[in-house]
N, C-alpha and C positions, 0 to 999 in steps of 0.2 A: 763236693761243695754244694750247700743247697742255695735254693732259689731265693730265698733269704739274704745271705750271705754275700753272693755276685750283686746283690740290688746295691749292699750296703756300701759295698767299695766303689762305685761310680761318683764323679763329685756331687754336690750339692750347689743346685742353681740358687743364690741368696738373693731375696728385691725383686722386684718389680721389674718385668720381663723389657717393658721399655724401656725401665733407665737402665738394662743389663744389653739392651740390644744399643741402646744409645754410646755405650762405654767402648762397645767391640767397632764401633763404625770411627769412633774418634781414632782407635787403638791401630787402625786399619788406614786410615787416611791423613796420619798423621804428617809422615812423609809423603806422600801422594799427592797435595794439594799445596798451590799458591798463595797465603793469603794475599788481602787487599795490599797491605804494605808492599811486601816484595813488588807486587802489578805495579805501584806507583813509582816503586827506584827504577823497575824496568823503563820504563816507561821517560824518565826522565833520562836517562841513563840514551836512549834513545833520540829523542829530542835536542840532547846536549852534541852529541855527536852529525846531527841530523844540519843544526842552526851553524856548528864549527865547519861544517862543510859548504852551508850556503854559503857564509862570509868569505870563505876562502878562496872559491870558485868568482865571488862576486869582486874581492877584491884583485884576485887574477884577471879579471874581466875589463876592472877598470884600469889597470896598470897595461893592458894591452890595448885599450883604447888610445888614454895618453900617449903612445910610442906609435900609432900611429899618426895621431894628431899632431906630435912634435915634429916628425916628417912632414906632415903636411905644410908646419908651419914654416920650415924650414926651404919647402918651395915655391913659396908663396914670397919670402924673400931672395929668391931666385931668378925660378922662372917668371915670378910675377911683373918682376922688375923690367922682362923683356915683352910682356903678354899685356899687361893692365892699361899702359900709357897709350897702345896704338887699339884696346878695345874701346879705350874710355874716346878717345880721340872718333873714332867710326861712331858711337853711337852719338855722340854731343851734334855730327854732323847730320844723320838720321832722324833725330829730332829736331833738329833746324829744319829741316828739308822738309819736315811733316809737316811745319805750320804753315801760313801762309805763303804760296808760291809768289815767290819774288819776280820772277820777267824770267826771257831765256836769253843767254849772256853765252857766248863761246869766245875763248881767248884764241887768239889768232895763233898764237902757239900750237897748239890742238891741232890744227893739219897737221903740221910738221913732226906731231910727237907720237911717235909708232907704238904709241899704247897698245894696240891687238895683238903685240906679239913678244910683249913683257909679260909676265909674272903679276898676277891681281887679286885682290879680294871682293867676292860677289857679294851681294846680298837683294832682297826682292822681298817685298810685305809692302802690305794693302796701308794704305794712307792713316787708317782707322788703328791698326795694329802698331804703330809708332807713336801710338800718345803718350808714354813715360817707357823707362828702362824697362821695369819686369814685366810689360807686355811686350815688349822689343821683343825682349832674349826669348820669351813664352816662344813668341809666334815663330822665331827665328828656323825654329825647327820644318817649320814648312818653305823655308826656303830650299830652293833646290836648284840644277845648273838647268837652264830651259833652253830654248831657241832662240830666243833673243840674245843672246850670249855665242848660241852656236852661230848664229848670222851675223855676228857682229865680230867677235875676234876671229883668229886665224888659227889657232892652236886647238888641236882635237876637234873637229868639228864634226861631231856626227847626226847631227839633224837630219840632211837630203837620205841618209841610207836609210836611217831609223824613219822615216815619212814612207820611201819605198819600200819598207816593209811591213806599213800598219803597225809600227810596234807605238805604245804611248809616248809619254812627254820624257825626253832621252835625260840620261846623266846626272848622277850627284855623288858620285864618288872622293874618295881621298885621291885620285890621280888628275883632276878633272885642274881643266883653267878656262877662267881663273879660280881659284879656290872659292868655296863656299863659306861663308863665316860662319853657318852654323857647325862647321867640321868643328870650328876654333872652339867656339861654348862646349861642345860635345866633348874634345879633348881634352879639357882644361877644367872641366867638371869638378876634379877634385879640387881643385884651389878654391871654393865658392865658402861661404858661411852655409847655405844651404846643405852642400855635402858634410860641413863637417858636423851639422846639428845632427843631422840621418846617423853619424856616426857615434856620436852620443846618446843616440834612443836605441842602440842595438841590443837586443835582449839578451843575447847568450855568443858563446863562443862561435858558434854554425853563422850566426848571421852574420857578426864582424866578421868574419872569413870573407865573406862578399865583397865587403869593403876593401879588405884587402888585397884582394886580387883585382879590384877595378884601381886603387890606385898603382900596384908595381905596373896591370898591364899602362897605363897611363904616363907614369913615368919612365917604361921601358920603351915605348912605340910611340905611344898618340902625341906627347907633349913634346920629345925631340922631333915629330913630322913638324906639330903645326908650330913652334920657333921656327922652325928650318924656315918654312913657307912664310911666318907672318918679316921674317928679318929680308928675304927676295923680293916680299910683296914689293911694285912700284906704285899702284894705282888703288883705288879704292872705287869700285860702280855699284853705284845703288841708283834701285830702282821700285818706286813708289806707286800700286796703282788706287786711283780716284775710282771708290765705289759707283752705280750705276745702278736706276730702278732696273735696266733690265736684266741684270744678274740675277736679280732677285726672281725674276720669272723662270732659269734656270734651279732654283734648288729646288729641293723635297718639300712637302705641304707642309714639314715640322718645321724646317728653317726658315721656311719662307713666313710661317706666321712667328716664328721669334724675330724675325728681320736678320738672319746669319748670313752673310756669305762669303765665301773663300774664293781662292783663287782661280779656285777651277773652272767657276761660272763665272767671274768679270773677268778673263782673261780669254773668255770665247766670243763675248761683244764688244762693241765699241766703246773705248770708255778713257779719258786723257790719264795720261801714263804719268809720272816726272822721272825726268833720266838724273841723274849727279852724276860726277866723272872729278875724283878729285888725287890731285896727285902727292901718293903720298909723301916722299922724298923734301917737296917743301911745304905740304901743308896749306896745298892750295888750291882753291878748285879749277878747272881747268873748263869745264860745260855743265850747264844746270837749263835741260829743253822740256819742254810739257809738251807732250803731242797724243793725238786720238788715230791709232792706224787698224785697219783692217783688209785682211785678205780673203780669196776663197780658193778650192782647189775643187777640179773633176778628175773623176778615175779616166783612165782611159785604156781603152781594148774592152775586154768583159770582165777582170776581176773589179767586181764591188765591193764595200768593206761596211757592213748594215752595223757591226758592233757600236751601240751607241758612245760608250764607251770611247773606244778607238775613234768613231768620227768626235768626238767632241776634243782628244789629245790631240787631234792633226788641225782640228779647228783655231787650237790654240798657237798651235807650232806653224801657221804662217800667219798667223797675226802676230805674234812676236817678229818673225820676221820682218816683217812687213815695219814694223815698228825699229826692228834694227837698220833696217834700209833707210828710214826716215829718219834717224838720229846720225845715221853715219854719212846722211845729202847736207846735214847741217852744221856738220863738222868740216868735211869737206865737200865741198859743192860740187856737181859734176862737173862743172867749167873745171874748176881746179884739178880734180882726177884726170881731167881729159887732157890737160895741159901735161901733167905729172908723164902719163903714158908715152905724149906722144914727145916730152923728150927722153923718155928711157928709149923709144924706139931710135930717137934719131943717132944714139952715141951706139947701141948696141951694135955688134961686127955682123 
């Protein structure tokens, strides 16, 4: 075959080398490539599935919400029913107490009634921190069981150990007497508008979960203690203290130019106190005394205790004292104790 010949049999390239290169790229990438359309079915196709899952998730969200809400509501015509009457009854009196001090008044009952060794509910804020309800219940959270409590009742008293050991200002537990009322607010959290709004702003499944377990733990432990306790309570003691410029020489340079001070500093100086004493049972107060008490104490041997800290807790814990001794000389007077004593002595064998 000649060379001719082999030339003639090869095909023949027809047009324009670009639009023959143009034809083999389409021819090539026909299946190869996405267009635009199909990108936009995907695309929706996505989106659809994407939005059917928000809704789903969101409306599982809110249908767990409400189930818990309707529990809530549910204890609320409950427990509330035993919680609400004797909370609203403490504060009504807390705010009486905070306006203008009336005179000090003891029923002569009062000796005779062994309040120290019944079942009670505490409570302790600053005169200034009882001007309406939701700074009550704010502040309530700094109440705590003190020395004044410990010097004064009879049940759990561990003041004199916790002073002999430098340790700070003793006790606020769930086992403590008389009870703390801020245990009560604490436990009973879930019944508030407050908690149940928090639980309408929950974003997602993880954070209601929170919720949830603050209300079973609440309903499993905290709400059957603090019923238990508010239905024993007999007594109600609150105690109000009367701010003092020189508290204010106790805070920090920042508190002291806002004018703040807490308990910590006007409960190390001198500064009139108001005791209540109201019993619960009839709804009645029983001693309402205003008094200004102060103690001091020295180490003695060679242990010293420089912790500022520590001396300003022991500072406080016998002027409570100090203050429990002088509410409990006006309830009953020493004559009267001394009388008490000396006929337990004379019948005793």
């Amino acid at each position: 075959m000649s060379e001719h010949e082999s030339a003639s049999d090869k095909p023949r390239d027809i047009g324009l080398k670009a639009v023959r290169t143009a034809r083999l790229e389409r021819a090539t990438n026909k299946h190869g490539r996405i267009s635009g359309k199909a990108w936009l079915v995907a695309l929706s196709a996505i989106l659809t599935v994407a939005i059917g899952a928000w809704l789903f998730n969101d409306r599982t969200l809110a249908n767990q919400k409400e189930d818990l809400l309707s529990k809530q509501r549910a204890a609320i015509t409950t427990v509330g029913a035993e919680w609400f009457p004797l909370r609203d009854k403490m504060e009504a009196t807390t705010l009486e107490a905070a306006r203008e001090f009336k005179g000090d008044f003891v029923d002569p009952e009062a000796a005779s009634w062994d309040f120290r060794s019944l079942p009670g509910i505490y409570l302790r804020l600053r005169v200034e921190d009882a001007a309406d309800v939701g700074r009550l219940r704010k502040s309530a959270d700094d109440s705590a069981r003190d020395s004044f409590v410990g010097c004064l009742l009879r049940e759990n008293n561990p003041t004199a150990a916790a002073m002999a050991r430098g340790e700070a200002d003793a006790g606020s537990g769930w086992n403590d007497q008389p009870w703390n009322l801020r245990l009560a607010y604490f436990a009973t959290r879930v019944l508030t508008d407050d908690w149940a709004n928090e639980v309408k702003e929950a974003r997602d499944e993880i954070n209601l979960r929170v919720f949830v377990q603050q209300y079973d733990k609440a309903k499993d432990n905290e709400i059957p203690l603090a019923i238990d306790i508010i239905k024993k309570a007999q007594f109600f003691l609150l105690v109000l203290d009367e701010d003092v410029p020189e508290a204010r020489d106790l805070t920090t340079d920042a508190g002291r130019n806002a004018g703040q001070v807490t308990w910590r500093e006007l409960q190390q100086v001198p500064h009139p106190t108001r005791v209540h004493l109201v019993d619960l049972r009839r709804n009645k107060e029983i001693v309402r005394l205003r008094r200004e008490s102060e103690a001091d104490f020295r180490f003695a041997g060679e242990r010293t205790v420089r912790d500022p800290s520590v001396l300003a807790a022991m500072k406080r814990q016998v002027n409570n004292c100090a203050l429990a001794q002088d509410v409990w000389a006006a309830i009953k007077p020493p004559a009267a104790a001394a009388s008490d004593a000396g006929a337990a002595d004379a019948v005793a064998p």
